[in-house]
Every structure is written in structure tokens, then in C-alpha cells.
N, CA, C and O of each residue as an XYZ file, in Angstrom:
356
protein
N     -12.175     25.639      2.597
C     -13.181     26.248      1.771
C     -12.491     27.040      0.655
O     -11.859     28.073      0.877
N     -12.629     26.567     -0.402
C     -12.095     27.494     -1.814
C     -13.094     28.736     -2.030
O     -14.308     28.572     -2.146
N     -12.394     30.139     -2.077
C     -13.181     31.042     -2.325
C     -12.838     31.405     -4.102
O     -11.768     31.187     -4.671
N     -14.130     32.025     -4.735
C     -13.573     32.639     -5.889
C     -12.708     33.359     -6.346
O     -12.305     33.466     -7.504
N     -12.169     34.273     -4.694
C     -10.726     34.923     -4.779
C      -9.546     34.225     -5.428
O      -8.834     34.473     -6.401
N      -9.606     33.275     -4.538
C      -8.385     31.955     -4.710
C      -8.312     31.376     -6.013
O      -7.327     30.674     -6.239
N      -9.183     31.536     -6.937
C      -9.763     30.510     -7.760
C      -8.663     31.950     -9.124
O      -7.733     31.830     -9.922
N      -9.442     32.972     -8.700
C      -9.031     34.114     -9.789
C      -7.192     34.551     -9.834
O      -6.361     34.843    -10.693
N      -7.251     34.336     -8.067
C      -5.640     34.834     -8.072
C      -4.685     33.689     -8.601
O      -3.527     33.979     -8.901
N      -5.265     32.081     -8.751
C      -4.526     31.109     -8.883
C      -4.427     31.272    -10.702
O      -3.503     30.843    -11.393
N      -5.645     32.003    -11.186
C      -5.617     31.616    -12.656
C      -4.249     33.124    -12.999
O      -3.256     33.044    -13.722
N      -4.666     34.194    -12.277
C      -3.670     35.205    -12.797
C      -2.091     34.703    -12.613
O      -1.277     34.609    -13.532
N      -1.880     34.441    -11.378
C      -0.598     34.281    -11.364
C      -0.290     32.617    -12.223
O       0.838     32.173    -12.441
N      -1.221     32.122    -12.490
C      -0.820     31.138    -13.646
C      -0.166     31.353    -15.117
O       0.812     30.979    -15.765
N      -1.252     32.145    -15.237
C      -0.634     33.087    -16.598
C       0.709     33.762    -16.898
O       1.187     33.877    -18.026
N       1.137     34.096    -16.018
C       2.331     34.627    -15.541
C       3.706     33.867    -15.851
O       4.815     34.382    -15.986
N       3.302     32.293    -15.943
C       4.190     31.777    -15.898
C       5.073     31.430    -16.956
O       4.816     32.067    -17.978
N       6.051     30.618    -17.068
C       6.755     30.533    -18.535
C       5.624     29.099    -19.050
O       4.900     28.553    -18.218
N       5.662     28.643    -20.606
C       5.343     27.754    -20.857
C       5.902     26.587    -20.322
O       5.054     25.725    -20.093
N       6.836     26.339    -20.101
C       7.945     24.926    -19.818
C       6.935     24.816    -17.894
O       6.513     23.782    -17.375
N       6.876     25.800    -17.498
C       6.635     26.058    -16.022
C       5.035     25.332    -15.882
O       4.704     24.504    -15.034
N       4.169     25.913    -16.980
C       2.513     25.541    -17.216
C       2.340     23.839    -17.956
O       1.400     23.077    -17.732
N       3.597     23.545    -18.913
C       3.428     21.920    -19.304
C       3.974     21.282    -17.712
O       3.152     20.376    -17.575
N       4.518     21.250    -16.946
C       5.136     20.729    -15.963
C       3.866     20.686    -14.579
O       3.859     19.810    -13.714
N       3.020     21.666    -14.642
C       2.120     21.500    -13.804
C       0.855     20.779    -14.626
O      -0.158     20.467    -13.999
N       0.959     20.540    -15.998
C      -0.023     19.744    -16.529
C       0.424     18.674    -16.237
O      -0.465     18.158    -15.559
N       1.363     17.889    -16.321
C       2.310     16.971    -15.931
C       2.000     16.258    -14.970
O       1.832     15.039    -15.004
N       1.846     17.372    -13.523
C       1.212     16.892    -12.333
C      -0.296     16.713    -12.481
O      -0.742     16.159    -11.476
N      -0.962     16.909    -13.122
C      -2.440     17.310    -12.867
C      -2.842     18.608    -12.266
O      -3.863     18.858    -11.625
N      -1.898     19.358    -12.575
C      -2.422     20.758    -11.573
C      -2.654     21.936    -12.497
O      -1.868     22.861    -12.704
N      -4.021     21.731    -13.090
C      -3.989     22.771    -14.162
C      -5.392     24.078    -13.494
O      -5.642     25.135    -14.074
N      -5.906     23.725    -12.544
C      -6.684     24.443    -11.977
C      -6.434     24.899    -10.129
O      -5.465     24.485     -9.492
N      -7.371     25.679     -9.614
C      -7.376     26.017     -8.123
C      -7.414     24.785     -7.628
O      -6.446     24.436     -6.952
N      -8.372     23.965     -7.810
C      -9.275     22.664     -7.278
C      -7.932     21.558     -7.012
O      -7.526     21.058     -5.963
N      -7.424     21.411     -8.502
C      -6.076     20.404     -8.409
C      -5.210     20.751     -7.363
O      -4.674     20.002     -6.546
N      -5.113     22.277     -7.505
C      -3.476     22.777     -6.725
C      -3.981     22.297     -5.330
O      -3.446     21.329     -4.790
N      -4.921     22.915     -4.798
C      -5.949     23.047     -3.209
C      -5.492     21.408     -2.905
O      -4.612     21.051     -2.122
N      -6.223     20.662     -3.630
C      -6.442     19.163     -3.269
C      -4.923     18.632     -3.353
O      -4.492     18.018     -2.377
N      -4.424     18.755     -4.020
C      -2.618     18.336     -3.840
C      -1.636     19.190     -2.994
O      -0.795     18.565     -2.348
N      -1.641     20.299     -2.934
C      -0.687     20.720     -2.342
C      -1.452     21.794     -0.923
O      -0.890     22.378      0.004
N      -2.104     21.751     -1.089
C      -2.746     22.660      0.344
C      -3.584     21.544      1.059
O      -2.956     21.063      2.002
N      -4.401     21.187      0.937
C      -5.715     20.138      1.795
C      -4.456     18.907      2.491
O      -4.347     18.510      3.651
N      -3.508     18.494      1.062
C      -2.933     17.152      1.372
C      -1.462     17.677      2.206
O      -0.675     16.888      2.730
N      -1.307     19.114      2.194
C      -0.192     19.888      2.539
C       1.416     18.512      2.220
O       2.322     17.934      2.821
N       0.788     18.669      0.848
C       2.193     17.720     -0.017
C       3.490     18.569     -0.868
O       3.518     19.220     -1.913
N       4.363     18.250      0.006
C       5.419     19.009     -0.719
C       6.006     18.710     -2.318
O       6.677     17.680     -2.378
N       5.901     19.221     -3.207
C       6.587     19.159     -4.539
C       7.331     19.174     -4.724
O       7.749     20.331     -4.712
N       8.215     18.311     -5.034
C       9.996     18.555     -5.104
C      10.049     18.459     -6.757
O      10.274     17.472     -7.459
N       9.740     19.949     -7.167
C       9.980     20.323     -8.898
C      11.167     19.428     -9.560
O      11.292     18.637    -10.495
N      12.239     20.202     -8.190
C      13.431     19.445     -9.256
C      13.753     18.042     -9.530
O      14.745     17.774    -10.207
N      12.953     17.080     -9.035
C      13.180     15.598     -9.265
C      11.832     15.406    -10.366
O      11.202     14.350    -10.434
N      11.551     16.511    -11.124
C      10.395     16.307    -12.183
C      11.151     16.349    -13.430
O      11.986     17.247    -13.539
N      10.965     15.389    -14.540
C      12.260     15.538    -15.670
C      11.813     16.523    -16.402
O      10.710     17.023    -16.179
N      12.424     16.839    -17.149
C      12.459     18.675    -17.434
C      12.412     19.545    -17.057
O      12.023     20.553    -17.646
N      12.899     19.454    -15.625
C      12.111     21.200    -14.999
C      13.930     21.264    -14.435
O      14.467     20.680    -13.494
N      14.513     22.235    -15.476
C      15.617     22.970    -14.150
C      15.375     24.080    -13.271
O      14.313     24.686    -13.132
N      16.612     24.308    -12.616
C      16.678     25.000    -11.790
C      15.933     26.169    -12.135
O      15.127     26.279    -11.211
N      15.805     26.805    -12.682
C      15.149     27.933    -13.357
C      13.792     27.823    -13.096
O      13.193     28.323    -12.144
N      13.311     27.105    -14.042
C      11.666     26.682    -13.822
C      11.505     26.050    -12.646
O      10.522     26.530    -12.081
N      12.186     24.903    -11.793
C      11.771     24.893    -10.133
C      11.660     25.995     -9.194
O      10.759     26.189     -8.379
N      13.002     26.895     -9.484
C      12.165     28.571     -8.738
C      11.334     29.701     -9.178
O      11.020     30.698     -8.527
N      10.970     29.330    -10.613
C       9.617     29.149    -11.042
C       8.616     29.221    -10.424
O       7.984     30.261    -10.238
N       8.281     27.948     -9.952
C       7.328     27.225     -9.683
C       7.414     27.097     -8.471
O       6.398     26.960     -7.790
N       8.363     27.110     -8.060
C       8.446     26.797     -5.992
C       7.617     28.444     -5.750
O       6.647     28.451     -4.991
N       7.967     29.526     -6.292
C       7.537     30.808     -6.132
C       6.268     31.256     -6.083
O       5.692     31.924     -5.224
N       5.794     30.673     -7.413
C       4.035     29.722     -7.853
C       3.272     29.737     -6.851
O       2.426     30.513     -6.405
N       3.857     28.392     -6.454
C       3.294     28.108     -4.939
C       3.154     28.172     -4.146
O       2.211     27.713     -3.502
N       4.818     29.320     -3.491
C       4.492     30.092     -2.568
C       3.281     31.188     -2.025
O       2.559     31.428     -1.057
N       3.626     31.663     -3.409
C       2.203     32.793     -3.646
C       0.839     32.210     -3.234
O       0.105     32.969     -2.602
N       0.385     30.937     -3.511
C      -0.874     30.544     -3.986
C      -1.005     30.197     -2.837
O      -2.121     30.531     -2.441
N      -0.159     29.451     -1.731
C      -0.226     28.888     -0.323
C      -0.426     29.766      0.143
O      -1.498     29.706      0.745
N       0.329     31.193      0.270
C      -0.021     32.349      1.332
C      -1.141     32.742      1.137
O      -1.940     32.689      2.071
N      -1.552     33.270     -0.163
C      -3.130     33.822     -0.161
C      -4.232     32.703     -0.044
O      -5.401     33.088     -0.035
N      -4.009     31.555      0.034
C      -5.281     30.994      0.658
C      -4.935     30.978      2.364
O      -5.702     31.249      3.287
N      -3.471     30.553      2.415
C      -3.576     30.512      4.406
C      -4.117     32.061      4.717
O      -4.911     32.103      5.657
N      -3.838     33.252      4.127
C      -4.181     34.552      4.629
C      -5.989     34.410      4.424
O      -6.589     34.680      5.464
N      -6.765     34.080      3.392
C      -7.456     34.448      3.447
C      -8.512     33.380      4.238
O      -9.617     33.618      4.726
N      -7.803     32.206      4.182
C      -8.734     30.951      4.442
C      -8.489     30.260      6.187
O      -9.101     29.424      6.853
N      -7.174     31.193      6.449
C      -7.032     30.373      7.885
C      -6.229     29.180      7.655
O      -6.793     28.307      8.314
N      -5.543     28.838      7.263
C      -5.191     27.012      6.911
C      -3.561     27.245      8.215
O      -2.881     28.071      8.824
N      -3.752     25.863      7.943
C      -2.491     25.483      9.358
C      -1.426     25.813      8.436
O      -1.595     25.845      7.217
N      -0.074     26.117      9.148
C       1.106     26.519      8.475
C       1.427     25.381      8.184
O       1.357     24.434      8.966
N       2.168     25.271      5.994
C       2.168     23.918      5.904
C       4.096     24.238      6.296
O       4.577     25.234      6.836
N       4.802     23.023      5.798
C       5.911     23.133      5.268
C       5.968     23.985      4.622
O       4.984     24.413      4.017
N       7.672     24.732      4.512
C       8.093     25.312      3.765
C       8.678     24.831      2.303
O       9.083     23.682      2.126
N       8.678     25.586      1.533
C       8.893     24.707      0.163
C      10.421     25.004     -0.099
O      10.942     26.114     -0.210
N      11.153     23.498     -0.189
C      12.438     23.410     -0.616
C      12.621     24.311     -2.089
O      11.946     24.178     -3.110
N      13.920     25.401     -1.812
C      14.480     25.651     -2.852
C      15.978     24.670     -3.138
O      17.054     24.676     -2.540
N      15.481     23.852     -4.336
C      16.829     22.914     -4.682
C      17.542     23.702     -5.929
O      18.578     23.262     -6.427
């Protein structure tokens, strides 16, 4: 269940990010809560940033961080099964 919490904390800590970090999740299709939820939480699919072309090391712990964030506050608020942990490469 997506709450509006999830929806607000996914857009703040989006903002947050570098540009190179926000084209790279357009990249994936993950420009909203709904995308991230349905790809990486519901499908509990791991992202391996760094095999994405343009994204170094920098912007993969970036973005692995991203997602950390966004996974914990929905498992905290939503209950979800513990997924994988997200590779830092």
C-alpha cells in the first residue's frame, strides 16, 4: 500500500539529488514513488547503478543511498518483507 507519506518523502529526498543522479533514474523509468515502489520494492529488484553507462562511482553511492532511504521508510512505515541489501560497487 503506497501512503502519501512515501509519495512526499520520495519527492524530497529526490530533489536532493545531483542532476547526473535524477537523468540516470529517468533512464530507468523511475521518475516517481509509483515507478520506484513497482521496480524496486513490490518486485524487490536489485539495481546494480554501476553497470548503468554514465553513472560512476560517485553517483552509484548516490543513488544506492537514494534507495536505501526510500526502502527503509516504506518497510518502517508499510511493513514490507526485508528485501536484499543494496550492493555498494
Amino acid at each position: 500500500m503506497i501512503k502519501n507519506t512515501d509519495h512526499f518523502y520520495f519527492e524530497k529526498e529526490l530533489s536532493k539529488l545531483s542532476s547526473r543522479a535524477k537523468n540516470l533514474l529517468d533512464d530507468l523509468k523511475i521518475n516517481d514513488y509509483f515507478s520506484f515502489y513497482e521496480k524496486v520494492i513490490k518486485n524487490q529488484e536489485v539495481i546494480e547503478y554501476r553497470m548503468i553507462r554514465n553513472c560512476g562511482k560517485k553517483t552509484a553511492s548516490e543513488l544506492i543511498e537514494f534507495s536505501q532511504k526510500i526502502i527503509a521508510t516504506a518497510q518502517s512505515e508499510n511493513d514490507f518483507l526485508v528485501l536484499k541489501k543494496l550492493p555498494i560497487n
